[in-house]
N, C-alpha and C positions, 0 to 999 in steps of 0.2 A: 861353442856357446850358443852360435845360433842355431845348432840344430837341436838341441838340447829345450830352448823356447818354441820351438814348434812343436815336438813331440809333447810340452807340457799345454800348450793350447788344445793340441788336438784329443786329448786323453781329458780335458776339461770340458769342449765339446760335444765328447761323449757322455761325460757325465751330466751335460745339462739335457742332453737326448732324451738320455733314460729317464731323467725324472718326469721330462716333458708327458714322454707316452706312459710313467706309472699315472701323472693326473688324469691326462685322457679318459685314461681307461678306468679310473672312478667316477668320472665325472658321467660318463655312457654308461657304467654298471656292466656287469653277467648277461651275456649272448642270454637269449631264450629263444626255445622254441616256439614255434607258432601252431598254434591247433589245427591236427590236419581233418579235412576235411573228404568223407567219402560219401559214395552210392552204391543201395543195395544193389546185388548181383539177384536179380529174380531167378537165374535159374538156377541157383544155389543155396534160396531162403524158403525154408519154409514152415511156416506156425503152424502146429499140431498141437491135438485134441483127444482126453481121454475120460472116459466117464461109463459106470456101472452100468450093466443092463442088466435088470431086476436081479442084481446080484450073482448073478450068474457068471460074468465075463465081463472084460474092460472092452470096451466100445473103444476105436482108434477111430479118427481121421486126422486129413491135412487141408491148408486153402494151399491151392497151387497159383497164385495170383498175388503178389504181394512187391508194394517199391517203399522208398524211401531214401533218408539219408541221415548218417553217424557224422559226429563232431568228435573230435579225442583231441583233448590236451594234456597229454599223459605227465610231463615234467611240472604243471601244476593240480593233476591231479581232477580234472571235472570232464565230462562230457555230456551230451546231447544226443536224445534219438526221434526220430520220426519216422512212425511206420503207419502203412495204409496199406490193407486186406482187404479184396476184394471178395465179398462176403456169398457171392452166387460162384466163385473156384472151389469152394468143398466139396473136399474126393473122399470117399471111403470105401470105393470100390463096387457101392450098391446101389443101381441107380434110384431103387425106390426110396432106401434111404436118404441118397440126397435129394430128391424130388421135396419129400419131407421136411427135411433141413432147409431148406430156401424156402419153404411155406410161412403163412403167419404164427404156427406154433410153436417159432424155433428162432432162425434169420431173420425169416419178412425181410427179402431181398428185396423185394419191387420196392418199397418203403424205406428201407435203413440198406443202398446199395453195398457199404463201406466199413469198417471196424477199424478205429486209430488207436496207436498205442502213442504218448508221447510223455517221452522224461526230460527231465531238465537234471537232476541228480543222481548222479550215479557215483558209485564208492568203489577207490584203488584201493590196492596193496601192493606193496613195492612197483610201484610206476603201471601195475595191470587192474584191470575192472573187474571188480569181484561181485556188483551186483547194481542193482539199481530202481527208483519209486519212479513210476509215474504215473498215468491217467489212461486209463481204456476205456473207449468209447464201442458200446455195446447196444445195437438197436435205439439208439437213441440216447439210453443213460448213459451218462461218464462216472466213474468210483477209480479209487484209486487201488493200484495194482502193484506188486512188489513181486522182483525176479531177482534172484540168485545167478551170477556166471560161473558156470563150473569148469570151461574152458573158452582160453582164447590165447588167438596165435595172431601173430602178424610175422610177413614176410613178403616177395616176390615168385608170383604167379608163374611156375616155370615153363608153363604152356605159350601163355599172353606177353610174360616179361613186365606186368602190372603191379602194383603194390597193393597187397590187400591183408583182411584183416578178416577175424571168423571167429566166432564165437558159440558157443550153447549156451542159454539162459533158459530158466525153468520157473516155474511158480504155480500158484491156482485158485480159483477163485468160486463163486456160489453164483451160479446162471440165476439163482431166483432173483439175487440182489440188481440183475440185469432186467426183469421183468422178464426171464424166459421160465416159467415153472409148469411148464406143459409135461404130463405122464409124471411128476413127482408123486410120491418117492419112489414108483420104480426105474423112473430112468433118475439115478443119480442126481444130486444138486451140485458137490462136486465137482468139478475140471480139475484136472489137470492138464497146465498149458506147456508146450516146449516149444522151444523156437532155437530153428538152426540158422545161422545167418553168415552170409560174407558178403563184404563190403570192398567198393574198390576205391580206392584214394583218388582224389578230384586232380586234375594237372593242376599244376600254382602258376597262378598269373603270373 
């Protein structure tokens, strides 16, 4: 008999356990993720540049010069970017070219050292960023700018053992709308912009 009363205490016990920790755990809600936080890897980003020359050929460059840093909160869907191009790194291989390009008819580096890109909105699909609006700042004027992500990966860096994240986004925009309408219409008004990027995840305090 008496053990019969303990075995029904303790089975009663358990039953007030469980309900305890089902309240609990409505009362805190669903674990979430926290937005991770990374920094561009400069020697793995880099913003390119393609535009008509008198119709003839598409004109390439790149800035070799570029930081920043990505926000992803992928399980709600938003993130954040900040990028700064150091606007006297334009390579295209030619140096009178770039001579040109850093001049007042183009860059006007000495003047506008810098080109920012910054989004606050960018658009998922199933948990990945598929594109995103923000703001490019352009020798001085800001307009806003829209890129597409055609690819993006995340994983660990099997070199470093780093958590990183890499993307291509693409878009283009009218340098006139920037105030650069130097040699139009034979040099193209056109861009097209591509940016290659990988970002490495911030340690978590």
């Amino acid at each position: 008999m008496a053990g019969a009363l303990r075995e029904q205490r303790r089975a009663t016990g358990r039953a007030l356990s469980g309900v305890l920790l089902a309240a609990l755990t409505l009362a805190i809600g669903p674990a979430t993720a926290a937005p991770e936080h990374f920094t561009i890897d400069p020697a793995h980003t880099f913003p390119q540049f393609e535009v008509s020359h008198l119709g003839f050929s598409l004109q390439r460059g790149r800035f070799d010069r570029t930081r920043g840093t990505l926000v992803l909160d992928r399980e709600a869907g938003r993130g954040e970017v900040d990028v700064t191009i150091e606007a006297a790194s334009v390579d295209t291989g030619l140096d009178a070219l770039e001579k040109a390009l850093r001049g007042d008819s183009f860059f006007a580096v000495e003047r506008y050292p810098t080109l920012t890109f910054r989004s606050r909105q960018m658009y998922f699909r199933d948990g990945r960023p598929v594109g995103l609006d923000g703001e490019l700042t352009l020798c001085g004027v800001t307009r806003p700018v829209s890129l597409v992500i055609d690819h993006f990966a995340c994983g660990t860096q099997p070199l470093t053992r780093q958590a990183v994240c890499g993307a291509n986004a693409r878009g283009s925009l009218r340098r006139s709308e920037f105030g650069m309408a130097a040699y139009l219409p034979f040099v193209g008004d056109e861009v097209a912009i591509a940016i290659q990027i990988e970002a490495i995840r911030d340690p978590v305090p």
